[in-house]
N, C-alpha and C positions, 0 to 999 in steps of 0.2 A: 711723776713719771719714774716710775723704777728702774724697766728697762732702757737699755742701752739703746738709742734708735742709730738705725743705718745710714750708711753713709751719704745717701744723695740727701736723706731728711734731714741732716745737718746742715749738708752745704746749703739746701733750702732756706734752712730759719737763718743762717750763717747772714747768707744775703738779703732777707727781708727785714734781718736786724738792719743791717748797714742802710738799703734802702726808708727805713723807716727813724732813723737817726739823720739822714741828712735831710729827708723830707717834712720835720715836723720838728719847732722849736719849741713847743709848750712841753713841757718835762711831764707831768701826770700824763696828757695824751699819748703821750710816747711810752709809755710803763704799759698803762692799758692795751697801746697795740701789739706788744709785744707779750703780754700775756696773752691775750687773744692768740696769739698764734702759735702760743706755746700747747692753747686748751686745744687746737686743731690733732695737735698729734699727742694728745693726752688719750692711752688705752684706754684708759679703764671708766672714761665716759663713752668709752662705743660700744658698753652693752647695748645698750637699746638700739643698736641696727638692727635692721628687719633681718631674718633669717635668710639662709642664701637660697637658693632657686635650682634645685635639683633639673640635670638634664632627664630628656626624656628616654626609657630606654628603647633602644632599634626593635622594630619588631621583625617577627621572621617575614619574609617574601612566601609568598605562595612560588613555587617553581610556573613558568608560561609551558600552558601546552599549545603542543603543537599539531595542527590538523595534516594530515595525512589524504591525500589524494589520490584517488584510486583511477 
């Protein structure tokens, strides 16, 4: 992870470290979960997301005609 991540992604991992250290006394299990969550906000394994989903563009309206009563 090179870049810097932002702030709520810290306090995120921040507290799943902490939740994950009082939750779990086997020390390798605890390394693993903690990497795992590290690989979650790891860029540069999210090449392979599907590409994004372009909106569609507006099309024009035909103006309503209006009938005319004679």
């Amino acid at each position: 992870m090179n870049k810097k991540l932002n702030k709520s992604a810290r306090k995120h991992i921040r507290q799943e470290k902490a939740r994950i250290r009082r939750g779990t006394s086997d020390i390798s299990k605890r390394e693993d979960m903690i990497k795992q969550l590290y690989a979650k906000f790891d860029n540069t394994a999210q090449k392979e997301v599907a590409p994004k989903i372009l909106k569609k563009s507006k099309t024009l309206k035909k103006p309503k005609t209006v009938k005319v009563s004679e």
